[in-house]
C-alpha positions in Angstrom: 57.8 123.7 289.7 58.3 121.1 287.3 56.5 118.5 289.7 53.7 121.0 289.5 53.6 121.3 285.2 53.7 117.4 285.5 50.8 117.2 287.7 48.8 119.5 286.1 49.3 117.8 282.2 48.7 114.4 283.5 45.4 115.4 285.3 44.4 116.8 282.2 45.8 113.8 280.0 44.1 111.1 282.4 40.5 112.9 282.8 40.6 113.2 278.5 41.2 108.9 278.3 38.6 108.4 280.5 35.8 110.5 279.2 36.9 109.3 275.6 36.8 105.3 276.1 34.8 104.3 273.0 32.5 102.3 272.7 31.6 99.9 270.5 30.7 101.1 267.6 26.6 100.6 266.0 25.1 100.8 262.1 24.3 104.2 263.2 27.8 105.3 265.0 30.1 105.4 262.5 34.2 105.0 263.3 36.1 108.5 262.3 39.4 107.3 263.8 41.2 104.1 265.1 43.9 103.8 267.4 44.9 100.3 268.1 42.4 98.7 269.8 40.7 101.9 270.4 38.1 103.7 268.1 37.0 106.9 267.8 32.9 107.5 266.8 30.6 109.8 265.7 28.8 109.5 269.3 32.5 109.7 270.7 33.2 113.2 269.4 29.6 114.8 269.7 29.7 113.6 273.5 33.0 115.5 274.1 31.8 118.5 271.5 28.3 119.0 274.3 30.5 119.1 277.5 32.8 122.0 276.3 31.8 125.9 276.4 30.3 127.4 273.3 33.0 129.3 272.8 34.9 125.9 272.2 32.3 124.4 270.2 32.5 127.1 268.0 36.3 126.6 267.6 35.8 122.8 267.1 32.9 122.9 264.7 35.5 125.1 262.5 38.1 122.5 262.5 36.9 119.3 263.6 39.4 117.2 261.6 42.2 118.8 264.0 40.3 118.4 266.9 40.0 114.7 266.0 44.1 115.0 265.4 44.0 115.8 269.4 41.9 113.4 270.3 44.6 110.7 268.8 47.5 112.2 270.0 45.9 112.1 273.5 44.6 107.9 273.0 48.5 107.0 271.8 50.1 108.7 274.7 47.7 107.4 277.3 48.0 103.5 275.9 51.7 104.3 275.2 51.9 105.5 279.2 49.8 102.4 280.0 51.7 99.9 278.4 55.2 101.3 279.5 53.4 100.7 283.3 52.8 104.2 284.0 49.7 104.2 285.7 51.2 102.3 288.2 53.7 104.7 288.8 53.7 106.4 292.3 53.6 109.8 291.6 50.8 109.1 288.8 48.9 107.2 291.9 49.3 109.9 293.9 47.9 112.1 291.1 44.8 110.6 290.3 43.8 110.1 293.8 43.7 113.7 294.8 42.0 114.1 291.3 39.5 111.8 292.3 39.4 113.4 295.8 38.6 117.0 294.3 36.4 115.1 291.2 34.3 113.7 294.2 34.2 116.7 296.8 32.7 118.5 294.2 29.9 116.3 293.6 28.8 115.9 296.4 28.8 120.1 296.6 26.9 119.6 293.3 24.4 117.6 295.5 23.9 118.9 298.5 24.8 122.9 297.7 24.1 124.0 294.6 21.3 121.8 293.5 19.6 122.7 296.4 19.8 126.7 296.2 16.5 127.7 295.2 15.3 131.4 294.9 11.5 132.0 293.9 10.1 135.4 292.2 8.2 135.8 295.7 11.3 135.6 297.9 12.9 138.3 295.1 9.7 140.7 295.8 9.9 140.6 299.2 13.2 141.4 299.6 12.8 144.3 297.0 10.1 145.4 298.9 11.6 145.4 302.5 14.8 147.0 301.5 13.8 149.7 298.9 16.0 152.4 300.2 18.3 149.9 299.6 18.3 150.4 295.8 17.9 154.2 294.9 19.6 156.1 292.1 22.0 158.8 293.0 21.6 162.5 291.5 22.6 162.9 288.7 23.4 166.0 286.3 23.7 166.6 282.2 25.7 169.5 281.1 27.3 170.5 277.6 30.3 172.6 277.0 32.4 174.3 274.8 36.1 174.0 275.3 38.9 175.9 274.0 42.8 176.4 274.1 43.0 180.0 274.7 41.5 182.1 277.3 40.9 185.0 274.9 38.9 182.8 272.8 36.8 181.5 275.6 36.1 185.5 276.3 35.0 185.9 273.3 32.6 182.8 272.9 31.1 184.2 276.4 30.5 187.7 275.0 28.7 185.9 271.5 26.7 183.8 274.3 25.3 186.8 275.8 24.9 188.3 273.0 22.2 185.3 272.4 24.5 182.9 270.4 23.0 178.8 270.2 25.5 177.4 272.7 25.1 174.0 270.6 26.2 175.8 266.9 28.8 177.5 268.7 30.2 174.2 270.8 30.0 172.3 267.1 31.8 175.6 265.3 34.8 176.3 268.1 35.0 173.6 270.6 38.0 171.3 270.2 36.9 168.3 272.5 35.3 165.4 270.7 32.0 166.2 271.9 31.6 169.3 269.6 29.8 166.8 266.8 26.9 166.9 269.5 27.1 169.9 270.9 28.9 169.6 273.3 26.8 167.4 275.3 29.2 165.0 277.7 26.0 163.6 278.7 25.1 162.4 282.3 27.2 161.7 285.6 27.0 161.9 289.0 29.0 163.2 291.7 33.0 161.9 291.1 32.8 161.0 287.7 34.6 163.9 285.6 36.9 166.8 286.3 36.6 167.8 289.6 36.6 171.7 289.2 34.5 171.1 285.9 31.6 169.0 288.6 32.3 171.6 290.9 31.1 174.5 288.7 28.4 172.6 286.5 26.6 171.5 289.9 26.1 175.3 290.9 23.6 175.8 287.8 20.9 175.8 287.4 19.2 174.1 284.3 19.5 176.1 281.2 22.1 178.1 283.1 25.6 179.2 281.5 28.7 179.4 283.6 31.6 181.5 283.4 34.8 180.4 281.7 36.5 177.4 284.0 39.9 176.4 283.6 41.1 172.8 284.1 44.3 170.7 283.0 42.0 170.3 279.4 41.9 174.2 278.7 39.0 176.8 279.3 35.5 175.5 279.4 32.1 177.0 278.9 29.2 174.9 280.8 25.6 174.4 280.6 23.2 172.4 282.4 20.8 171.2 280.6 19.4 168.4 282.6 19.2 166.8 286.7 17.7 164.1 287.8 16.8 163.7 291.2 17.2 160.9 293.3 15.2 157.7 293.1 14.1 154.3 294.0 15.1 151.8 291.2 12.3 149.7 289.4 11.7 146.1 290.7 13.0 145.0 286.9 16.3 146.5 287.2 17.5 144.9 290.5 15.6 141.4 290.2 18.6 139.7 288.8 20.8 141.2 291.4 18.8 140.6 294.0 18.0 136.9 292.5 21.9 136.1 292.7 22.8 137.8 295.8 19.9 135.7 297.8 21.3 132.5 295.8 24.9 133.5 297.6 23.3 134.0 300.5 21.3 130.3 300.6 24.7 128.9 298.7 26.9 129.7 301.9 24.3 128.7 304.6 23.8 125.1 302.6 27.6 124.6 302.7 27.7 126.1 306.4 25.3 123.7 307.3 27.1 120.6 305.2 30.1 121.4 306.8 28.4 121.3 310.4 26.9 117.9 310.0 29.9 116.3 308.6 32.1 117.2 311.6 29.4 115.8 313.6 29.1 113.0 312.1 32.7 112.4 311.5 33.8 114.0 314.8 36.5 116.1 313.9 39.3 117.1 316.4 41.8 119.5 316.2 45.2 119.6 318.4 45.8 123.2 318.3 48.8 122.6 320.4 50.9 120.5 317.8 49.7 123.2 314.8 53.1 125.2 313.8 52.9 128.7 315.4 51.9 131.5 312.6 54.7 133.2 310.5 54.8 136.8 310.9 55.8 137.9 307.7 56.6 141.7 308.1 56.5 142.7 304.4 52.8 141.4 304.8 52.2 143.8 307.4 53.1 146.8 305.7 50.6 146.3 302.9 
């Protein structure tokens, strides 16, 4: 574990030195910081600043004088490491390599992969236009209700109801859910999103239509439709971007398929299956 924590912080430590090797500095690149024979620019810190996220640029542009402060602290422990011999030290050899290794594999999937995977506003079309069925709406309902604690009280909101009461006055005057400031309007779902004998009773009206009381585990409801709409085909806009990234998996996997192919090819892989350890059979695995 601690081999690991080591690993990991030098990566980091040795990738940080070399991106930040300074340059010498111009008229026009003024020093912020010196360490030894090391110096720290304008250029330096705005080059670092671009590669990082904007959520980090954000932080940095806040403090920049600590950033800098990190910045140092990293240049004195990598010369400090460097002049104590340290990267000639096995394990820090051993380190950079597979860092390099991984640094380089993923270049070269940079290159050949995802440079390559290309998806035009035809190719999106078509595929929206073959598989339509593909990308329908589901059903879906709008109710409103009132909901009490008591069962007497929900009696006598039904009686005032039929009596030709607004359901919306009387869901905003008795209701104690937190949709009586609207009315009681819980707005749209489909099948499977709420309360299962609240769906169950809703989806038997029609719109406009009252329901009896219904009890759940939330106390007595009154329900009203007031809305469904039927099922449909979604527009073009709102599955282009879906469409856009699932076609870019989809060319992604075959580029690296097809990478992978020629390389063993090339490089004529063989495998002794007969010297591979046999598979562990890991019961607790099994069970899940």
């Amino acid at each position: 574990m601690k081999k690991t924590t080591f690993t990991i912080a030098l990566i980091s430590i040795v990738l940080i030195a070399v991106s930040g090797c300074a340059k010498k500095p111009d008229a026009n690149n003024k020093v912020i910081a010196r360490v030894s024979n090391t110096v720290i620019t304008e250029k330096d810190l705005q080059a670092k600043i671009a590669k990082m996220p904007p959520y980090y640029q954000n932080i940095v542009s806040k403090n920049p004088k600590l950033y800098i402060e990190d910045i140092i602290v990293e240049t004195m422990c990598y010369e400090e490491g460097v002049r104590k011999g340290l990267d000639r030290d096995k394990e820090v050899k051993e380190v950079v390599n597979e860092a390099k290794k991984k640094i380089v594999m993923a270049k070269l999937i940079k290159n050949e992969v995802e440079d390559k995977v290309v998806v035009t506003e035809d190719e999106i079309k078509k595929f929206y236009d073959e598989h339509k069925d593909e990308f329908k709406s589901p059903p879906m309902w709008r109710a409103s209700h009132i909901l009490v604690a008591d069962e007497k009280d929900a009696k006598t909101i039904l009686d005032d109801l039929a009596r030709g009461g607004n359901f919306e006055e009387m869901a905003k005057a008795h209701s104690i859910d937190a949709t009586a400031s609207r009315g009681g309007d819980v707005g749209f779902f489909r099948e499977g999103q709420i309360v299962p004998d609240f769906e169950k009773a809703a989806l038997k009206l029609e719109v406009g239509q009252t329901s009896g009381i219904v009890q759940t585990q939330f106390g007595y409801h009154i329900i009203k439709l007031t809305d469904k709409k039927e099922p449909g085909a979604k527009s073009y806009e709102e599955v282009k971007r879906a469409i856009e990234a699932n076609l870019k998996k989809e060319k992604r996997t075959a580029l690296f398929n097809a990478l992978v192919l020629n390389l063993k090819n090339k490089y004529g892989v063989e495998v002794n299956e007969d010297v591979l350890p046999a598979p562990i059979n890991n019961k607790a695995d099994d069970k899940k």
